[in-house]
C-alpha positions in Angstrom: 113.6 95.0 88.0 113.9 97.1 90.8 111.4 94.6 92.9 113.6 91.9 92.0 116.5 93.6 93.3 114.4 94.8 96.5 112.9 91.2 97.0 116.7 89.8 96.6 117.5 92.3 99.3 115.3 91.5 101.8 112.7 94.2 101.6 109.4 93.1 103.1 106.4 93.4 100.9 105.0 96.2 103.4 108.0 98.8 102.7 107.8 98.5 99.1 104.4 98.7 99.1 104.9 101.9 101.3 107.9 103.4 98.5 105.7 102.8 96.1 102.6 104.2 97.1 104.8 107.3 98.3 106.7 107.6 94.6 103.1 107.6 93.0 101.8 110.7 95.4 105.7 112.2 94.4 104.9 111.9 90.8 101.2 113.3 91.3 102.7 117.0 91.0 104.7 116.3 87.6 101.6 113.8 86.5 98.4 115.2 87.7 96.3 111.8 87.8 98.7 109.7 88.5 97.2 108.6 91.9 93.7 108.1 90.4 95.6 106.3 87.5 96.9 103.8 90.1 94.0 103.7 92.3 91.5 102.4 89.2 94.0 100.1 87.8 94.2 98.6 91.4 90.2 98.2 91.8 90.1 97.2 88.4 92.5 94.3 89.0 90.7 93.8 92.6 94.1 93.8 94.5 95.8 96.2 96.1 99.9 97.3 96.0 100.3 95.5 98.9 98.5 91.9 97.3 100.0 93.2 94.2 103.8 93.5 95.7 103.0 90.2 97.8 102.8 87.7 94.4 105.3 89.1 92.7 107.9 88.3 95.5 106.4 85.2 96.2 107.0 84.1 92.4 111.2 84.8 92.9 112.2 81.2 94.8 115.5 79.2 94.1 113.1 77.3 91.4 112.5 80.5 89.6 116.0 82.0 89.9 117.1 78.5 88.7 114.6 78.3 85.8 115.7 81.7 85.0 119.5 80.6 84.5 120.5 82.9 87.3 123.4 81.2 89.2 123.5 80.4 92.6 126.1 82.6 94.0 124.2 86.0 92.3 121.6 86.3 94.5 123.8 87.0 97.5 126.3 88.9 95.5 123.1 91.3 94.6 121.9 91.4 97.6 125.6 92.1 99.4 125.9 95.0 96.8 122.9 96.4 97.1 123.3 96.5 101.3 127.1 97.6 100.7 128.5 94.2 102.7 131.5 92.9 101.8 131.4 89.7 100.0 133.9 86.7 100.9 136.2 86.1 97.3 135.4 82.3 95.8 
């Protein structure tokens, strides 16, 4: 969910990728493992968080949204909200 909302924000691929890699190193001191845990599933899956991040934003287009029943005017709602702009009323 949150990389939906990110993606409909206008995060690039690279700063989530950097979050992301940075939350697993934070978690690494409640979870020891954590990073190895992410590094195997990575080389098991032959990507990286980067390639990883990369298709899943490239899967959320005006198709999907539309296939997913999500209405035109949400995605700029979300992504207003989520930058703290104003919206214009309809």
């Amino acid at each position: 969910m949150s990389l939906l909302l990110l993606t409909l924000a206008g995060a690039t691929a690279e700063g989530i990728a950097e979050d992301y890699l940075l939350s697993a190193r934070n978690l690494q001191a409640r979870e020891p493992g954590a990073v190895e845990k992410l590094d195997t599933a990575l080389q098991r899956a032959d990507t990286t968080a980067l390639e990883s991040i990369q298709a899943a934003m490239a899967v959320v287009t005006d198709d999907w949204l539309g296939a997913a029943c999500v209405k035109d005017e949400v995605p700029a709602f979300l992504k207003s909200s989520l930058l703290g702009v104003e919206t214009q009323a309809h």
